[in-house]
N, C-alpha and C positions, 0 to 999 in steps of 0.2 A: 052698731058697727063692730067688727072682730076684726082681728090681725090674725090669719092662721097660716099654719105650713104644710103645705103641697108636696110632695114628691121633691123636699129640699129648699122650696122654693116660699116667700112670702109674697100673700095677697090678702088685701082690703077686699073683706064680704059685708055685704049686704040681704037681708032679707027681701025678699022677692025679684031680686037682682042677679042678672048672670054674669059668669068671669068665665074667663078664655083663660085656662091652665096649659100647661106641657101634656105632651098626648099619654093618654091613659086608656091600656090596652082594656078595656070593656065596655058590654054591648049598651048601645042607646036604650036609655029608660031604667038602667041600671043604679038602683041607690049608692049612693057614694058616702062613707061616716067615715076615711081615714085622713080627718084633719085634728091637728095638734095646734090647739088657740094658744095663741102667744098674748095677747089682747084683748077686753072688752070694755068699750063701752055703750051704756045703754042710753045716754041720748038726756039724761035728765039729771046727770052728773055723776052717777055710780062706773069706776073705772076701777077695773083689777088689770094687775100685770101678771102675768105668770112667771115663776120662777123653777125651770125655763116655761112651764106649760101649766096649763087652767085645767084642772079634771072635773070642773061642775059644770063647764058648759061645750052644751052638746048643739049641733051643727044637722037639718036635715038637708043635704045637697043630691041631686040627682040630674046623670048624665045624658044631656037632650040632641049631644051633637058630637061631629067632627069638625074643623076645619083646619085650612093652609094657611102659611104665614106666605108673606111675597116672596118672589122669585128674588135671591141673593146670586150674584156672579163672581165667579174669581177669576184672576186672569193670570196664567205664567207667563212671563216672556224673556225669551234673551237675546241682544240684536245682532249678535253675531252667527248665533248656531243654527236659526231657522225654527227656532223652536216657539211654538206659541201654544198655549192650550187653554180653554175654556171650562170650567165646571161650573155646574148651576146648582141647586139647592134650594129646596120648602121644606120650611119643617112645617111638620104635625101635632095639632092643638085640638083639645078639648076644650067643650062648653058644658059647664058647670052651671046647673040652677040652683040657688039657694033659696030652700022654700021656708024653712023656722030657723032660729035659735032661740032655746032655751035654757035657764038658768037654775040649775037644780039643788 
């Protein structure tokens, strides 16, 4: 298990396991290596921290997908002026396979 940074963002990976990142403009099937491990441990007590970041381990990830997050609604209203309005919103997320990590 790794702690690594995303596009700013931290996520728990796992090998052979997929995560739902923030959307990342490239095409499905596209190797993905821009993560900075913050974390590793390998499960049999060997744990580094990075200070901030780990450069001996390396991460094979590759991009299998798109998807939406729910439909979010905002609502303005003011009860005198007539005024009411609606916006809706999905953001756009990426799926992340994580096929190795290795420790070099």
């Amino acid at each position: 298990m790794i702690i690594a940074e995303i596009k700013g963002k931290q996520y728990t990976l796992e090998a052979g396991k997929s995560v739902t990142v923030d959307y990342i403009d490239e095409p499905e099937g596209t190797s993905f290596a821009d993560l900075k491990v913050l974390y590793y441990n390998n499960g049999s007590g060997e744990i580094l921290i990075g200070k901030p970041y780990l450069d001996n381990i390396k991460v094979e990830a590759a991009i299998t997908g798109e998807t939406r997050g729910p439909k979010l609604r905002s609502v303005r209203y003011r009860p005198r002026g007539g005024l009411r309005k609606v916006h809706g919103h999905r953001q756009n997320y990426t799926v992340l396979q994580v096929n190795k990590i290795t420790k070099t």
